[in-house]
ZAMARGU-4260 file (C-alpha; in steps of 0.2 Angstrom, whole numbers, plus 5000, padded with zeros to 4 digits):
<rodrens>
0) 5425/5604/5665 | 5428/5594/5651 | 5435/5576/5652 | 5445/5568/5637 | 5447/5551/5634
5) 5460/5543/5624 | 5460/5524/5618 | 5478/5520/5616 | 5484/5503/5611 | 5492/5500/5626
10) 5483/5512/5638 | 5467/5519/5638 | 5470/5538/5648 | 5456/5550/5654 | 5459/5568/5660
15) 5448/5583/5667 | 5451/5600/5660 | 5445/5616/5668 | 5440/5631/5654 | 5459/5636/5654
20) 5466/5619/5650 | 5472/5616/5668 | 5473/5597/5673 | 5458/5595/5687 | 5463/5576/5686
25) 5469/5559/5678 | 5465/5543/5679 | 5472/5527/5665 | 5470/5510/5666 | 5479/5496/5655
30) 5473/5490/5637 | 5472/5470/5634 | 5478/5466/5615 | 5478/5451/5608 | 5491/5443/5599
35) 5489/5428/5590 | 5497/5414/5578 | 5502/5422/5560 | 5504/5440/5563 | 5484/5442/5571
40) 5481/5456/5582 | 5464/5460/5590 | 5453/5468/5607 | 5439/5465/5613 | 5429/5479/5611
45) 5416/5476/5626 | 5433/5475/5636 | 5437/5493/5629 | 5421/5501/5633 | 5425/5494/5651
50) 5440/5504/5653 | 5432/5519/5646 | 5420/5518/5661 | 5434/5514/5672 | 5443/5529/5668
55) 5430/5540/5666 | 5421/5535/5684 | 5438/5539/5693 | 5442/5557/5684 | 5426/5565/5688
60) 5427/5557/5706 | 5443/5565/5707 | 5441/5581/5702 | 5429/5584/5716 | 5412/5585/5708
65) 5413/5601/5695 | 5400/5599/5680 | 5407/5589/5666 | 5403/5603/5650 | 5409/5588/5637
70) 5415/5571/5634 | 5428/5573/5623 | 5434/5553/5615 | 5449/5551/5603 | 5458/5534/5602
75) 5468/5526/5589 | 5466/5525/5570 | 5464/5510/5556 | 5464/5494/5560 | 5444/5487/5557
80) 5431/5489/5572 | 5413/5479/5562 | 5398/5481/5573 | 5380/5480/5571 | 5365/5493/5570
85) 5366/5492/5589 | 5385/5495/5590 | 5388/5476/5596 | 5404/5470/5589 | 5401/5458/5576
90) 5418/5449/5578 | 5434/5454/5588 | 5439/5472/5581 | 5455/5471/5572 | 5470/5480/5578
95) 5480/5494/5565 | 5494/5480/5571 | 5489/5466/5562 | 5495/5457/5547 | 5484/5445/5542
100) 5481/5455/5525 | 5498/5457/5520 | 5498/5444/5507 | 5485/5456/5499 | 5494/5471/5500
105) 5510/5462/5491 | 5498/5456/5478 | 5493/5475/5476 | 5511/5482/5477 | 5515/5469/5462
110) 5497/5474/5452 | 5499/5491/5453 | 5482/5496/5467 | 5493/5504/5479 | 5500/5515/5467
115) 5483/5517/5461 | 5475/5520/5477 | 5488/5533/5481 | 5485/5544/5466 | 5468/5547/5472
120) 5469/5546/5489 | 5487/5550/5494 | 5485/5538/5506 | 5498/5522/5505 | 5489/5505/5510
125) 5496/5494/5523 | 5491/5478/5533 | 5480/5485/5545 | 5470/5499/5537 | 5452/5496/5532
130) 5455/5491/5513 | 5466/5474/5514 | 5459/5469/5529 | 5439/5469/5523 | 5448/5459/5506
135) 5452/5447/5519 | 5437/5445/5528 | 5427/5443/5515 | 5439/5428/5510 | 5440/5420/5526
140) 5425/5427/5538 | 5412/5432/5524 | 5398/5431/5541 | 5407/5443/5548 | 5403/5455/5534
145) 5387/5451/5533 | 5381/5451/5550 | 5389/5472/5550 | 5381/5487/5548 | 5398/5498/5553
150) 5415/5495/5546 | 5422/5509/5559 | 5437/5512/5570 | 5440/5513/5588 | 5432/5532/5591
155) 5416/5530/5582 | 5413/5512/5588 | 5415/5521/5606 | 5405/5536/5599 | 5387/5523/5592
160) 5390/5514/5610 | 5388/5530/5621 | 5375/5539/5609 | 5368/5527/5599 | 5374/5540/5581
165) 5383/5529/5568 | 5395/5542/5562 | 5414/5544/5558 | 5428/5560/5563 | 5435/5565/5544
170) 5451/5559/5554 | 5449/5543/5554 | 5441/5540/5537 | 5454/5550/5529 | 5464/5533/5525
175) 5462/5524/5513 | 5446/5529/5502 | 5444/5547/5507 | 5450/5564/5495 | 5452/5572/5509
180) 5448/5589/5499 | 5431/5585/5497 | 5429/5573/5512 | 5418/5562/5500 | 5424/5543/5499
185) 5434/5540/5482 | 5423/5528/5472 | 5438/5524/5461 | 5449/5519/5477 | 5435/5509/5482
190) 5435/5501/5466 | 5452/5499/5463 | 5453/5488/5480 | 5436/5478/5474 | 5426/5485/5488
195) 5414/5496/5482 | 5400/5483/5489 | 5402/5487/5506 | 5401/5505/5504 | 5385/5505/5513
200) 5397/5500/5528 | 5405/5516/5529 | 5397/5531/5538 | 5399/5550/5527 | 5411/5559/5539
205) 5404/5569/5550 | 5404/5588/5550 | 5419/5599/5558 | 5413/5605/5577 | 5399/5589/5578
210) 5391/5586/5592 | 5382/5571/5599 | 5377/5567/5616 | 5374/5552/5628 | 5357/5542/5627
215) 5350/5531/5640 | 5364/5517/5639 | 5378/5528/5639 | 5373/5537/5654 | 5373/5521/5659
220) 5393/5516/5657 | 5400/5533/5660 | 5390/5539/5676 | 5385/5554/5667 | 5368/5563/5665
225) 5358/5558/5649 | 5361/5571/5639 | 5380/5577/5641 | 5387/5583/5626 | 5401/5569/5615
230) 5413/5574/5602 | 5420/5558/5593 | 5437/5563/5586 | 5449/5568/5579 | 5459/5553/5581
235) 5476/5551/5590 | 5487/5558/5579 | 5478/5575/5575 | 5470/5575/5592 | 5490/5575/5600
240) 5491/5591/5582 | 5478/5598/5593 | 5485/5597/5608 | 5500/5603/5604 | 5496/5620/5596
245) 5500/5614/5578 | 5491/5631/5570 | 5504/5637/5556 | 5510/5629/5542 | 5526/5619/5543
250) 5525/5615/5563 | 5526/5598/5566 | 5525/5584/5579 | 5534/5568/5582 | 5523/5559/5592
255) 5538/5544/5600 | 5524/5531/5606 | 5518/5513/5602 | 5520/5523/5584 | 5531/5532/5578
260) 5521/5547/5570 | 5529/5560/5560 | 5516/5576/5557 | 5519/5593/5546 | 5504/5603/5547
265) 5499/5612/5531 | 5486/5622/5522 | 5487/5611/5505 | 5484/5593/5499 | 5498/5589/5486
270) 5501/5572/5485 | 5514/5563/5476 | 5512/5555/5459 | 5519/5539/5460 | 5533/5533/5446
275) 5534/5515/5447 | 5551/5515/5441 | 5558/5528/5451 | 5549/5533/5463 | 5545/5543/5475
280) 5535/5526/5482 | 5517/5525/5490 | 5519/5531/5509 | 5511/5541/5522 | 5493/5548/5523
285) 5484/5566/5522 | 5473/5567/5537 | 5462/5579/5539 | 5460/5589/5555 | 5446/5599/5563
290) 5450/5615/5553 | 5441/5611/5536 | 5456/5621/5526 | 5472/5612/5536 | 5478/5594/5533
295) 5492/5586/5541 | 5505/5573/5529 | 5509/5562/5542 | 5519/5549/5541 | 5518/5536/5555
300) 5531/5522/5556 | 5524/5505/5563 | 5535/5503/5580 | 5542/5515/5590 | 5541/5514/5608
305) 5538/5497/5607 | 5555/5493/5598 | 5563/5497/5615 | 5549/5492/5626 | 5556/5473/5619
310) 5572/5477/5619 | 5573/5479/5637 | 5563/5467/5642 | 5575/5454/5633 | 5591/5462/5642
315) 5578/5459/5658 | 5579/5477/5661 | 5565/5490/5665 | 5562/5507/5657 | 5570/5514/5676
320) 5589/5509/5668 | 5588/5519/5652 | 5596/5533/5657 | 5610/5524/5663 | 5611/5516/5648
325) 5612/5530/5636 | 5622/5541/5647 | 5634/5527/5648 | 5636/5526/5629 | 5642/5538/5614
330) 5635/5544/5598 | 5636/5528/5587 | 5633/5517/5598 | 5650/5509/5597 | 5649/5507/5579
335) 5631/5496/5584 | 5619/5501/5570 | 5600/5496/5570 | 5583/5495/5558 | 5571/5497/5569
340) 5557/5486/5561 | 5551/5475/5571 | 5531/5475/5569 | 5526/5457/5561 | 5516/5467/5548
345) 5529/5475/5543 | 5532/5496/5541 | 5521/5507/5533 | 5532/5521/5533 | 5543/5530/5527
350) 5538/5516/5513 | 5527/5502/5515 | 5534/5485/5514 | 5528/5469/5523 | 5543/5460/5521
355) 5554/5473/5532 | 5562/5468/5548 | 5574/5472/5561 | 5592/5471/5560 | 5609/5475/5572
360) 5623/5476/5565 | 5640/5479/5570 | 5639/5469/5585 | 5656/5463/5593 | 5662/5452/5610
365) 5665/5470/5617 | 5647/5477/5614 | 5638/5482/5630 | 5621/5479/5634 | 5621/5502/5633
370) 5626/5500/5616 | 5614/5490/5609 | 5599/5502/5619 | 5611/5516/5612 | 5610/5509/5594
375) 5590/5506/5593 | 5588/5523/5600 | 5599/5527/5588 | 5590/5519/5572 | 5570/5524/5576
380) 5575/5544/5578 | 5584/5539/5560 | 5567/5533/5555 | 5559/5549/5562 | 5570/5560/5550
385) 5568/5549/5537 | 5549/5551/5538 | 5551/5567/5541 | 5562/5570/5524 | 5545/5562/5515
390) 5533/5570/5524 | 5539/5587/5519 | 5553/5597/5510 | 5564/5607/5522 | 5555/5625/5517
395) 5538/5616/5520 | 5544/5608/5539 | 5554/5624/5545 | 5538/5629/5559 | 5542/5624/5576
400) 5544/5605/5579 | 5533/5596/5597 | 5538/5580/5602 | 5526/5569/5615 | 5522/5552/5617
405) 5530/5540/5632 | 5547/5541/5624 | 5547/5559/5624 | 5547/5556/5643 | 5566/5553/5641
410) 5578/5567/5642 | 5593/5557/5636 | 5582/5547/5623 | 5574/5567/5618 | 5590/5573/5615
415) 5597/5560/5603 | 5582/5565/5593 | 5585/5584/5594 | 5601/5580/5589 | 5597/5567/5573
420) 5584/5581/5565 | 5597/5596/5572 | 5581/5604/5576 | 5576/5608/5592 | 5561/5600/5603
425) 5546/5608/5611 | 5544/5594/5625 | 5529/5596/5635 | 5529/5592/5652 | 5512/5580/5651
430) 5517/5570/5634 | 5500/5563/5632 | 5493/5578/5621 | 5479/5568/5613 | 5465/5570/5628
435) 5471/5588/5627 | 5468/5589/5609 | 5452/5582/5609 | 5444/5593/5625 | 5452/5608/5615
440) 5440/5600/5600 | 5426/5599/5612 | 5427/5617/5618 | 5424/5623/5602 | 5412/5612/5595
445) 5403/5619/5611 | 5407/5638/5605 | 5422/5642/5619 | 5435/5655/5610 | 5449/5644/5615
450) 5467/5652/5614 | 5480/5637/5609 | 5493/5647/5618 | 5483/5648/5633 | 5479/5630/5631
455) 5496/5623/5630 | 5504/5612/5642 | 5519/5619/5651 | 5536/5612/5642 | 5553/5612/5641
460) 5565/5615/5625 | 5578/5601/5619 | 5592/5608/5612 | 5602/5600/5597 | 5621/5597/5603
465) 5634/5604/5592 | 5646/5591/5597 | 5636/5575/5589 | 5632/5582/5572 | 5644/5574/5561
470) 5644/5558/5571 | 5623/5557/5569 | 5624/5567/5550 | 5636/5551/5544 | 5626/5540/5554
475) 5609/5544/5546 | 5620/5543/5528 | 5622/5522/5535 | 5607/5519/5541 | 5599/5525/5523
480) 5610/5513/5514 | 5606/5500/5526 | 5590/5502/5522 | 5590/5501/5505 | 5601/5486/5505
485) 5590/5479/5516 | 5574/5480/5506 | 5585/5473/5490 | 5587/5457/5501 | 5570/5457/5507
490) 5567/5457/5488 | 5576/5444/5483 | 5570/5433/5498 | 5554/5433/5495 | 5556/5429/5477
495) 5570/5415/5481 | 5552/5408/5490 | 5539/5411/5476 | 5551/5398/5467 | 5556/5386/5479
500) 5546/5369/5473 | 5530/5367/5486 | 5535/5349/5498 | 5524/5335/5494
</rodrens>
């Protein structure tokens, strides 16, 4: 068997695969984030390698002994994971989540390195991705830096612990300095954020199909033999690709978990120049995927299933009454309309812009507890489309669409998106594709011929309704005007503050 190991933000999942992609067994435990004063977000990076071990122990307990062919590890992307040359962490690894660099990514949205950055890269800088953040180490934790030998993410931090290889999956170097083309770092993205002297922290991405393997120490953690093969990558977001049999261009995925993830899969890199009049704005990534000739545009919105996850949890209810609260609502939400931007860094697409928050609006006396759940719903499967719309033109985003993720897990919640992107969704029945995705890499870094089709999860179709297209068409037509509207006042608020006299 193979056994695949995602490292959510919120979870950290493992699951046994036989040579057919039959579920042998699972096992998850519980991540610890933590969240600080002024937008900082971190983990404990001993405390992740726990649960790795946690998870992995019980999986191969559970599925009754068989050989383990692989460890396959994926996990979430950006953020900034420093370690040593022994892979010890040389402060807490910062979370994609956090926002302590946001003044620096305002400074380059007014200078001009975003759009600068984007031209080479296609990659659009936020917050939490590598370049801003080592900006503002180097201001405010210089010791940090220089006690590093890695400036990595959470997969390859994983992958040096276990095998003792400093490498990095394409994947997860593919924002913000790599032309993912080439898969060579950009020196002129490097300097254009004023970081080419840690270039020595970055690892060259390793080779499609790598394969490493456990040394002493991780045999150690994992309860596996010295020796067992480790594949470090791709990352969540192409792993769930992976996973979900993403193998023609235009198929898509909308991945409805912590982030709201909006994939194409396509066979060219064509990024968008930049007009800083007019547009079209900095957004979104190209990530490359195992296939050397295959990328995927993805834009991946900052909150998705954490939106409602707070939402509930303010009305005092549990994720058990959201079918009754959707079922009990309408299209339009009772003319409740939300912008579901609620991370503290801001959103990073479908446009970046660390000032954006959430908003409700038509809220009356005679609003329901339904229609404001209804109305949040509502406004992130509007982001989805909006991401979408940038992600890809309509011919390029006409293959088959997947959705997974936890909110996937919703049928009610499913069909509101179905019915906002009139397209319908391939739901499978296990919405975690990203351990899937990286056993199915692992298989064939090993040399298995592994047939997608015969790999799939088994899944059910989600139909768009004829009855809520107008209703959701006119709906998307607001919520873009919101938005705009929105970002104008954003504008203007953050200006009125760059004016206002400093207290004595």
């Amino acid at each position: 068997m193979i056994v695949g190991v995602d490292v959510g933000t919120s979870l950290t999942k493992a699951d046994a695969y036989d040579d057919r992609g039959r579920t042998l067994a699972s096992a998850e435990r519980a991540s610890r984030l933590e969240q600080y004063p002024e937008g900082r977000v971190e983990q404990d990076l001993e405390d992740v390698v726990a649960s790795v071990a946690d998870v992995v122990h019980r999986v191969v307990a559970d599925a009754g002994g068989e050989e383990v062919r692989a460890l396959a590890l994926t996990g979430q992307g950006d953020g900034l994971w420093l370690r040593d040359a022994a892979g010890a962490a040389t402060r807490p690894p910062i979370s994609w989540l956090d926002d302590r660099a946001a003044d620096v990514v305002r400074a380059w949205q007014d200078d001009g390195t975003l759009a600068a950055v984007y031209r080479r890269t296609g990659a659009a800088l936020f917050p939490g991705c590598h370049a801003p953040l080592l900006v503002s180490l180097e201001h405010d934790e210089p010791e940090a830096l220089e006690r590093a030998a890695v400036a990595g993410y959470c997969v390859d931090a994983l992958v040096q612990r276990l095998t003792g290889v400093v490498t990095v999956d394409a994947s997860d170097a593919s924002l913000p300095f790599l032309d993912v083309v080439s898969r060579r770092y950009d020196d002129a993205a490097l300097a254009a954020c004023g970081v080419s002297h840690h270039r020595s922290l970055l690892p060259d991405p390793a080779p499609s199909g790598s394969l490493f393997a456990l040394d002493r120490r991780g045999a150690g953690i994992t309860g596996l033999p010295i020796g067992t093969p480790v594949t470090g990558g791709p990352f969540d977001l192409p792993a769930c690709a992976v996973g979900a049999g993403l193998s023609t261009p235009g198929d898509g995925l909308l991945i409805i978990g912590t982030t709201l993830a909006c994939e194409v899969f396509t066979d060219r890199v064509a990024p968008e120049e930049p007009d800083d009049a007019a547009g079209p704005e900095p957004a979104g990534m190209w990530l490359c995927t195992p296939r050397e000739e295959m990328w995927l545009r993805a834009m991946p919105a900052m909150v998705g299933t954490a939106g409602l996850d707070w939402l509930l949890d303010l009305l005092g209810v549990g994720i058990d009454a959201l079918p009754g609260l959707l079922e009990g609502t309408r299209p339009g939400a009772g003319g409740v309309s939300a912008l579901p931007f609620l991370s503290a860094s801001g959103e990073r697409a479908p446009f970046v812009d660390t000032r954006a928050r959430g908003q409700l609006e038509g809220v009356t006396l005679g609003t329901s507890r339904g229609d404001v759940v209804r109305a949040v719903c509502e406004g992130i499967a509007y982001t989805a489309k909006h991401c979408f719309e940038r992600a890809a033109s309509a011919a390029d985003r006409a293959g088959r669409l997947v959705a997974c993720g936890g909110g996937s897990r919703s049928r009610a919640w499913a069909q509101i998106f179905a019915d906002v992107l009139e397209r319908p969704l391939v739901v499978p029945d296990d919405p975690g594709l990203g351990t899937r995705g990286a056993a199915m890499t692992a298989a064939r870094a090993l040399g298995d011929d592994v047939d997608p089709a015969t790999w799939a999860a088994p899944s059910h179709t989600v139909e768009p309704g004829p009855d809520a297209h107008t209703c959701y068409a006119e709906g998307y037509l607001r919520y873009r005007a919101h938005v705009d509207t929105a970002r104008e006042f954003w504008a203007r608020q953050a200006q009125g503050f760059r004016r206002a006299p400093h207290p004595e």
